[in-house]
N, C-alpha and C positions, 0 to 999 in steps of 0.2 A: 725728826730730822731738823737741824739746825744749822745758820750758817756759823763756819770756821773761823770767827775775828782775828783769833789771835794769830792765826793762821797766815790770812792773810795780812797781819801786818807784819808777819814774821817775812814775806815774800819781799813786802819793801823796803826790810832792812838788808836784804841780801842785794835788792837793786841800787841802793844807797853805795852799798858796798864796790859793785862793780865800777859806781860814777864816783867812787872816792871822796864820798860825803860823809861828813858826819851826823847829819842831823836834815832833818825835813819838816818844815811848816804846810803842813795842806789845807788848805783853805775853800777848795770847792766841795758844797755841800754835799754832790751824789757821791762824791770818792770820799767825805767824813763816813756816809750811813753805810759804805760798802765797807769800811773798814773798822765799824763800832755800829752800828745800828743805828744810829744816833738821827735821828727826823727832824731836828730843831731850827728853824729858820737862821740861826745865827751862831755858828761855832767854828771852831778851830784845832787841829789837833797838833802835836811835837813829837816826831818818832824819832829815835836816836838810833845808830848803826850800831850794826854787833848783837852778840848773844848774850855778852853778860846785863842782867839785871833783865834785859828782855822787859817787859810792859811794865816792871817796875819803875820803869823813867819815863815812861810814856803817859801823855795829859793832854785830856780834853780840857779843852774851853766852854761856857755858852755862858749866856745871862741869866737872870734872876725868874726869868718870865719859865725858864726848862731845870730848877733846880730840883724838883720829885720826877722829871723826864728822863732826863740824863743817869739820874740813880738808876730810874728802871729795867733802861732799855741799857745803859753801859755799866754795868755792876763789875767788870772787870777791871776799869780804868779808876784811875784818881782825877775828880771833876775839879778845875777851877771855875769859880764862879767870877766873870766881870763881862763888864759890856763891850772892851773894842779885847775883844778874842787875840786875833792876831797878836797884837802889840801887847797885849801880857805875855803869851807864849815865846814870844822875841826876846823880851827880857828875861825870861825865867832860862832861855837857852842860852843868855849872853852871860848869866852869871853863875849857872849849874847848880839850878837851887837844889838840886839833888843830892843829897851825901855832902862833906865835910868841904871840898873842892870851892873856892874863891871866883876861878877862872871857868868860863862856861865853853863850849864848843871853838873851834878855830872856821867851818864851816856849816853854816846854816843855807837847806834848798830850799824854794820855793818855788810855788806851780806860778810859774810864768808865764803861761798860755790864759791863766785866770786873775791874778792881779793886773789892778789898772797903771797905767806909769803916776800916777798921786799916790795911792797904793805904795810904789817902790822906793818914791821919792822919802814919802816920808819913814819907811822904815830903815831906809838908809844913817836916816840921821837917827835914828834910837839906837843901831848899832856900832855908833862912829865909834871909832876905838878896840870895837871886840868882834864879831864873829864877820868874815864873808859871806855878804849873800850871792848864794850859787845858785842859777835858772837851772832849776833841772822839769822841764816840761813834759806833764804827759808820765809821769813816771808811777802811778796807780794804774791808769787807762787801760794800758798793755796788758795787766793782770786780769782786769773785768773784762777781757774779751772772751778767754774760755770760762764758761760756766760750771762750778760745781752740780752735783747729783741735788741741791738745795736747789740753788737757782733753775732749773730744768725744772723741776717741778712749780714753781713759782710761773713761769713761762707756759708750762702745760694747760696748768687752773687758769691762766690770763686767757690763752689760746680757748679753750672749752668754753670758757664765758661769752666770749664773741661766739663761737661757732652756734652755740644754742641761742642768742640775742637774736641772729639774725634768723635761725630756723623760725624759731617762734614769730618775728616780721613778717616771712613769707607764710605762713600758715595761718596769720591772721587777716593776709589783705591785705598789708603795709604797702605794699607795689602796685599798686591801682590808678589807671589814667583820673587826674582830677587832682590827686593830691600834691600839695608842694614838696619841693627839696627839704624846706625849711622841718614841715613836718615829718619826713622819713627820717630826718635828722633824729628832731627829738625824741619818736616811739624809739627808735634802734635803741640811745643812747640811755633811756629809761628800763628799757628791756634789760641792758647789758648789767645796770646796778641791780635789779630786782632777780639777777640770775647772780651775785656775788658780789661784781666789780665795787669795788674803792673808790676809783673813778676811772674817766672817760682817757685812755691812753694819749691821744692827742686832738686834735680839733675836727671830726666826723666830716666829711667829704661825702656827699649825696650828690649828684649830677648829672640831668637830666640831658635828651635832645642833643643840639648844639654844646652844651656847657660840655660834657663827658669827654669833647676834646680839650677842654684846659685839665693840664696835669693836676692842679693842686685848687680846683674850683672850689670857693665856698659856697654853702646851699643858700638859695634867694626865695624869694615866692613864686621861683618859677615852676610850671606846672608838667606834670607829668603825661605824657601822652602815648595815646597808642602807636606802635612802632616803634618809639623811640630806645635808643640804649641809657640804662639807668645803672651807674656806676658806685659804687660803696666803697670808700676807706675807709676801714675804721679800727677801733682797738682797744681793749679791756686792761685793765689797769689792776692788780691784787701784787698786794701787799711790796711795793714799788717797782715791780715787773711789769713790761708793757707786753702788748698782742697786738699785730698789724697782717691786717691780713684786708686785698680787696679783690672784690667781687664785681662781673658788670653781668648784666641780663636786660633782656630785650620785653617789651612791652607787647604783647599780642601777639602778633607775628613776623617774622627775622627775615626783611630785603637778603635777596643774593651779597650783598656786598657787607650785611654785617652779617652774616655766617663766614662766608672768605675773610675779611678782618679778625674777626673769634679764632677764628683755625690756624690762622696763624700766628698770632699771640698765644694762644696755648701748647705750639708745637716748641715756639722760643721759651717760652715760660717751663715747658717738659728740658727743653735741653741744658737750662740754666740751671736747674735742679739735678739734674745729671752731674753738670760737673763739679757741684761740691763734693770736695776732698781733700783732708789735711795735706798742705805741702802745696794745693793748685796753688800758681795765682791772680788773685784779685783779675785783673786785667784777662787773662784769659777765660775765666768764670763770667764773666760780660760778654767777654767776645765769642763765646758758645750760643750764646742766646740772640746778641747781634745781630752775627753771621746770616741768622736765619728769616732776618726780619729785612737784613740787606738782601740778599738771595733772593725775597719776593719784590724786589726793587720799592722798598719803603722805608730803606735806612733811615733817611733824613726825618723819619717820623716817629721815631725814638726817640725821644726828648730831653732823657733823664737817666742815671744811673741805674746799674741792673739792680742793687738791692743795697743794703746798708747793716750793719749790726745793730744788734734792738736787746734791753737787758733795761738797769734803772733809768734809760735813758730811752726814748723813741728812737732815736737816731745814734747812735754810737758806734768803735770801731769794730771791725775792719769795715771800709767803703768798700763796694765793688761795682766799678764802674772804668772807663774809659783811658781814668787819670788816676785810677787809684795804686796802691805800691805794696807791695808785700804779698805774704802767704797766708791761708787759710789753719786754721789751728783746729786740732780734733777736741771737739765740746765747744767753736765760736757759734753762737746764735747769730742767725743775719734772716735776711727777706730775699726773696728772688720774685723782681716784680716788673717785668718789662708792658708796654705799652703802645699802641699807635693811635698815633689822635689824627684825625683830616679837619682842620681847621673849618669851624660852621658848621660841620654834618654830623662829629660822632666819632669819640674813640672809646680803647678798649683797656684795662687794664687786667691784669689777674697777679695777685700775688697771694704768698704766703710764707710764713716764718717757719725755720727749719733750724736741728741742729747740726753741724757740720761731725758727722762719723767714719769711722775709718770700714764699716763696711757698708757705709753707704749713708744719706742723709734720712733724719729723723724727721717726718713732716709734722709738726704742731697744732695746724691749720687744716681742720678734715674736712671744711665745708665743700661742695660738690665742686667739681670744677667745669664740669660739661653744658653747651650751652645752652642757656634755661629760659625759655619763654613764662612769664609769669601776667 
């Protein structure tokens, strides 16, 4: 199994088409490798609208530093080699260095949500005279939100690697009064490479005591104790697919009040999970989980969005939260991960990554979810 390139840049020529573009400069590295494979710190790619000649007009950019890279990993595409990407690819679409044609494109788009205004400024003036440049933002993103049967699998082997990183922590002791944040950090994160991982999905979230109610705490030297709730986010990284998925568990034995906290986070965290389904939306898939967190009169202790879309990106679309807009797509990957922290004493997270299916959701994240005295 392999992923579709061509495929999907065939998808953005048909989006081109609906926005009445001719031509498309993309410049954001995750949406180059999603659309060429291409891993290179510094490139650029030129897709042209239409079916005729199809990837015969299409050009990668990169430097000298990815000229054996770019063969490797884009063997379908024709590489130009220079150092400011962009600004070759501009001119090669203002002048159509393609075929016999003088005159190059009338419209040229660019991801506008990722060029800086120096960025626009200047490419303004390389095309004085010849093509428009047209914002068309966001016009890959849409497409990376449902996952092919490649990326699904990419996400599963992410997902597995965390689920057995952290078995293997808790089967060796990792959660023991005495030890710091800092070091559950690192066993986890050493655990999760020596089971596969690439690297570490995003920044490991260990959070003991008091901290567990900051949502996004980073690990200190502070120490783990008995009683206390010890929260984990974390997330495996293979082959540019992230895994997020967090865990909290209690230290020795679980006060009344963090069992009632646990129970109800997991009842939110079950219903939120419930309502993915192509066509929800967004806003109502939060407010499934909400509801339930308001109902125990602890709304205000909700902090954060109910979950996010996760693929080459940790965080990527759809959002689902409060504010968020739209519908859910059958095959988007996202997190359903609600929370309650009491400020000083102790919160609660639980999530995990799921696929959005039309008979129901795919859980990716097998780790236990039941509240676990360690």
């Amino acid at each position: 199994m392999s992923p579709d390139f061509a495929g999907r840049r065939t998808a953005v020529r048909q989006a081109l088409e609906q926005r009445e573009v001719e031509s498309v400069l993309v410049t954001n590295l995750i949406n180059i490798r999603y659309l060429t494979g291409f891993t290179g710190s510094n490139a650029a790619l030129l897709i042209y609208a239409g079916d005729t000649d199809a990837d015969e007009r299409t050009r990668i950019c990169t430097d000298g530093r990815y000229v054996s890279q770019v063969a490797t990993q884009v063997p379908d595409l024709q590489a130009i080699i220079s150092r400011a990407c962009a600004e070759e690819l501009i001119e090669r679409a203002s002048t159509n260095e393609v075929g016999a044609a003088t005159s190059g494109v009338r419209t040229l788009g660019f991801e506008s949500h990722v060029a800086t205004v120096e960025q626009f400024r200047g490419w303004e003036k390389l095309v004085s005279g010849g093509p428009e440049l047209v914002s068309t933002p966001r016009i890959v993103e849409p497409l990376r939100e449902v996952k092919d049967d490649f990326e699904v699998a990419q996400l599963r082997a992410a997902c597995a690697c965390a689920d057995a990183a952290l078995a293997a922590l808790l089967a060796a002791g990792g959660l023991r009064p005495g030890r710091s944040e800092k070091q559950v950090r690192r066993d986890l994160e050493n655990l999760m490479l020596e089971y596969g991982a690439n690297g570490i999905a995003f920044e490991t979230i260990v959070a003991t005591g008091a901290n567990s109610a900051v949502p996004h705490h980073r690990p200190t030297d502070a120490v783990l104790a008995h009683g206390d709730f010890v929260k984990l986010d974390f997330g495996a990284q293979i082959g540019g697919y992230h895994s997020d998925m967090t865990r909290t568990y209690v230290l020795g034995a679980a006060a009344d009040w963090q069992r009632d906290v646990y129970d109800l986070v997991a009842r939110a965290q079950a219903a939120g999970r419930a309502a993915l389904a192509p066509g929800a939306q967004v806003v109502d898939v939060d407010g499934a989980a909400r509801q339930v967190i308001a109902d125990a009169g602890h709304g205000d202790l909700f902090l954060h969005g109910l979950g996010h879309g996760v693929g080459l990106e940790i965080h990527e679309a759809p959002g689902i939260g409060q504010r968020g807009s739209g519908t859910l797509s059958d095959g988007a990957a996202v997190t359903v991960e609600p929370g309650v922290y009491f400020s000083g004493r102790g919160g609660v997270r639980i999530e995990d990554t799921l696929v959005v299916r039309e008979d129901g959701p795919e859980l990716l994240t097998l780790t236990d979810k039941e509240l676990t005295l360690v």
